[in-house]
C-alpha positions in Angstrom: -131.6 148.5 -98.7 -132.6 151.8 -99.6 -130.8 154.9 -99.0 -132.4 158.9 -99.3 -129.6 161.4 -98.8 -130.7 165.0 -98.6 -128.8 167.6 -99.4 -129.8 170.8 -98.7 -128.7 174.3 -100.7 -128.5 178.4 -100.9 -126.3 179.7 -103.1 -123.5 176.8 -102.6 -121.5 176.9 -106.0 -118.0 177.7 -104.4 -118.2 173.5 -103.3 -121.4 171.8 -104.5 -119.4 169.9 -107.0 -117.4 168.5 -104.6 -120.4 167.1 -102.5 -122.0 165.8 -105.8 -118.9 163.8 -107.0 -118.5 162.4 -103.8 -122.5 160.9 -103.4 -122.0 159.8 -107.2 -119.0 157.6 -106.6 -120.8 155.8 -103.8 -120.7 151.8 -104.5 -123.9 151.4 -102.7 -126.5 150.2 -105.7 -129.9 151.6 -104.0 -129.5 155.8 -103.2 -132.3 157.9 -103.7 -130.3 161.6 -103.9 -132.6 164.3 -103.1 -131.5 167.9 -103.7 -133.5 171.2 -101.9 -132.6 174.5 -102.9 -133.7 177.7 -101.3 -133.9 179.7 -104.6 -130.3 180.2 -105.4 -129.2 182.8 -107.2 -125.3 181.9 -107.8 -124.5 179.3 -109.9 -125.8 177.0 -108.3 -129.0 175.8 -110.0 -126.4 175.2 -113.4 -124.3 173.0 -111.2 -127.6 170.8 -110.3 -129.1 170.8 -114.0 -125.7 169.6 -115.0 -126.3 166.5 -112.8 -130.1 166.2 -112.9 -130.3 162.6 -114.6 -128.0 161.4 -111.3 -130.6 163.4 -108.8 -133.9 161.0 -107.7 -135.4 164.6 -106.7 -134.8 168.3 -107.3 -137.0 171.5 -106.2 -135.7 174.9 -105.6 -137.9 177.4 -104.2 -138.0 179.5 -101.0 -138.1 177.7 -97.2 -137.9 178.7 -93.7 -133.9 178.2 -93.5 -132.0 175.0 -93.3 -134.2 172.4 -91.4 -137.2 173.3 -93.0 -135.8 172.6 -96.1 -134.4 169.4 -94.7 -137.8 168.4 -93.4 -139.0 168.9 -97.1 -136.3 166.5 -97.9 -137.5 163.7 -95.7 -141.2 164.2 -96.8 -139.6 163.2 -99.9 -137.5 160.4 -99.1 -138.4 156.9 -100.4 -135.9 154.9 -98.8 -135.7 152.5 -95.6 -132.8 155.0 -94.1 -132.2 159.0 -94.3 -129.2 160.8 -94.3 -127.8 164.4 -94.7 -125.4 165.6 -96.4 -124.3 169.0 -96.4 -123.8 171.1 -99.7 -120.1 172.4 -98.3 -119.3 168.9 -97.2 -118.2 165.5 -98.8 -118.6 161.9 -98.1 -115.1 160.5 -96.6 -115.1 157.2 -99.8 -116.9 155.7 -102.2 -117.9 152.9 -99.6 -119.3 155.0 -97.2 -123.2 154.4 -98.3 -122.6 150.5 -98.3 -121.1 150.3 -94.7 -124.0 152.0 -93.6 -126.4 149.5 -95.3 -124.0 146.7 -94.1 -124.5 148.0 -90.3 -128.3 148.2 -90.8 -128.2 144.6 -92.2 -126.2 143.4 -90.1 -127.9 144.9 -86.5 -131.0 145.6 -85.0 -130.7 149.6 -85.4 -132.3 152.9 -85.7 -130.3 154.5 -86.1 -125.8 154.6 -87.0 -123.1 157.7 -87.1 -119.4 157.9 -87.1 -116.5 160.0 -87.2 -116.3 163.5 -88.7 -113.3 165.4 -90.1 -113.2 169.2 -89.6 -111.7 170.4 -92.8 -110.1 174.2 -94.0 -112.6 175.4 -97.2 -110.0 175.2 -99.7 -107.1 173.6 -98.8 -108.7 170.4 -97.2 -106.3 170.6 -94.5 -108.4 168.6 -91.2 -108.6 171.1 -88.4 -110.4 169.0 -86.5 -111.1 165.4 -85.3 -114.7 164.5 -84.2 -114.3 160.7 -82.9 -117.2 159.7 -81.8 -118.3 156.1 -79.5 -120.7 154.0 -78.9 -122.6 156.6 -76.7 -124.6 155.9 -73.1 -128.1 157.4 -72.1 -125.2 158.4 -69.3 -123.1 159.9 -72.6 -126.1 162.3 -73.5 -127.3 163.4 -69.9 -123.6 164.6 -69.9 -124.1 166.5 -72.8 -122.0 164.3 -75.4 -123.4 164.1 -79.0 -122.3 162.2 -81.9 -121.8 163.8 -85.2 -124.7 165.2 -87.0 -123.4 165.2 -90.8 -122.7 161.3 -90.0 -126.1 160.7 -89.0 -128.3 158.2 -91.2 -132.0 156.9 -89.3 -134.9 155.0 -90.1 -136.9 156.7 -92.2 -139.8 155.3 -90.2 -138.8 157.5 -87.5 -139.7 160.6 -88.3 -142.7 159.2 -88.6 -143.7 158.0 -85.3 -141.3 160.9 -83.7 -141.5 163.9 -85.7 -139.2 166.1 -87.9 -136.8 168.6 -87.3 -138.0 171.6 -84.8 -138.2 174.5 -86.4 -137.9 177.1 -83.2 -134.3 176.5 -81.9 -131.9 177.5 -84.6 -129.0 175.9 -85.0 -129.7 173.5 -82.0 -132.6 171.9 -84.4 -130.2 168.9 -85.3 -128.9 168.3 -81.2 -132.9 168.5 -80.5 -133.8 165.8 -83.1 -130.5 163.3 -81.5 -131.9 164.3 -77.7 -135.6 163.0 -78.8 -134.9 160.2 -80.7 -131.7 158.5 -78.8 -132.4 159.6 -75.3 -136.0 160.3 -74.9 -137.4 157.4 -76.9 -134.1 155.7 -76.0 -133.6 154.6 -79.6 -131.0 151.9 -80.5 -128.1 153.6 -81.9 -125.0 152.4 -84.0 -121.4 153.6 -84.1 -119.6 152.9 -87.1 -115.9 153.5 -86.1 -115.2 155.4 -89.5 -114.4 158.6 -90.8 -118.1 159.2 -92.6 -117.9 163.0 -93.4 -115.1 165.6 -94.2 -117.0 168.9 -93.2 -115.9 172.3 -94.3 -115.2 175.1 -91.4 -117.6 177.7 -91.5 -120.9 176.5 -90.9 -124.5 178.3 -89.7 -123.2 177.5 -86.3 -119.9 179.6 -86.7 -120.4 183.3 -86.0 -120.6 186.5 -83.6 -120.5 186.4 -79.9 -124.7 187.2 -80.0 -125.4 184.2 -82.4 -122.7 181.8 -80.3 -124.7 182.9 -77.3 -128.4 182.2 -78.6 -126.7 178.9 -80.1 -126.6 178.0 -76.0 -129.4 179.3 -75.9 -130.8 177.5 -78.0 -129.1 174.0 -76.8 -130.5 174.2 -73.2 -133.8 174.3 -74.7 -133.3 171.1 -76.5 -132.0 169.4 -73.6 -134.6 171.0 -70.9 -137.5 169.5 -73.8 -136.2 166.3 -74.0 -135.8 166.1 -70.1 -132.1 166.0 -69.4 -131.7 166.1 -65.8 -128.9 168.6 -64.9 -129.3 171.0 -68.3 -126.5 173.4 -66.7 -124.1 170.6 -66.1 -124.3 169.3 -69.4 -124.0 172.2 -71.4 -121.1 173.2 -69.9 -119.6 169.5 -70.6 -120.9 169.7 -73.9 -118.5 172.7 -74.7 -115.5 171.7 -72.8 -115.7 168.3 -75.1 -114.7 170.0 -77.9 -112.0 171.2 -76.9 -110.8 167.1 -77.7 -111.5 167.3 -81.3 -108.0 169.8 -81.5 -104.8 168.3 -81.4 
């Protein structure tokens, strides 16, 4: 089984590396690694040319932000299942890419995530714990998501249901999880596994104005994709985090 993992990039030298080494020592025989970058103008573009014989498909040029560039990933992507992988971010083990084929094999899927490790930038210290379940249509009314960095899908999905939406900022990711696994009530996966160790200080993280379009932005994803009590479940969806501390 074929794996596409995006990766997505602007000016990520300070821990590119890192996410490289990790896709590289996957076990998993069959990954097509696709690498956008937005026109870097750190180090960045040495960093890839170093690696370039280990990288299915490279292009660096100007997008529209983060999810347009990860759309231009999956217009690119080959392989029967698509994941993301963040530039600041790592894969958890070298196995990680062959459980996911395993689980794919294994079970009548479209779609598998799994657990997700906040982690401090440079000490690696986990600042957070995002354990995920094997989620309801009940879980997502409630405003519960699983894990976007441990996401992997069908590439045939995309497809039949569209790409990333461009128009909701941050929330593009939580739109594309509402639409496929609660409004086309896709069968999803979870692999009980840490899948991802993800750096603090994401596009997500910012000032009170950007936190409060972000919520914005989330009750427009869940009023599109027809969640019946928006209000209610963005509330819950906030108060959930407060779990992944401690």
């Amino acid at each position: 089984m074929k794996i596409s993992l995006i990766t997505v990039v602007y000016n990520g030298e300070a821990y590119l590396e890192d996410c490289f080494q990790s896709v590289f020592a996957q076990t998993h025989p069959d990954v097509e690694y696709i690498v956008i970058d937005g026109g870097s103008t750190d180090g960045t573009l040495k960093i890839i040319d170093q690696h370039k014989n280990q990288i299915s498909y490279f292009v660096s040029e100007s997008d529209r932000g983060l999810y347009d560039a990860i759309n231009k990933g999956i217009a690119k992507s080959t392989g029967d299942i698509v994941g993301i992988l963040n530039a600041d971010d790592t894969l958890a083990g070298p196995e990680i890419l062959a459980q996911v084929a395993e689980a794919f094999n294994a079970e009548e899927i479209d779609a598998l995530y799994g657990d997700l490790h906040y982690v401090h930038p440079s000490s690696g210290k986990i600042i957070r714990k995002w354990k995920s379940k094997q989620a309801t249509s009940s879980d997502l009314e409630k405003g519960w998501m699983p894990a976007h960095p441990t996401l992997y899908l069908k590439r045939t999905l995309f497809e039949k249901h569209g790409n990333y939406s461009l128009d909701l900022g941050t929330a593009a990711d939580y739109e594309l999880i509402l639409r496929f696994l609660y409004k086309n009530n896709l069968k999803a996966h979870y692999l009980p596994q840490l899948m991802v160790n993800m750096r603090i200080g994401g596009v997500s993280n910012g000032s009170i104005k950007s936190l409060f379009n972000a919520l914005l932005d989330d009750y427009k994803a869940m009023k599109r994709n027809g969640l019946p009590n928006p209000v209610f479940a963005l509330v819950l969806k906030k108060l959930s985090k407060l779990k992944q501390f401690g």
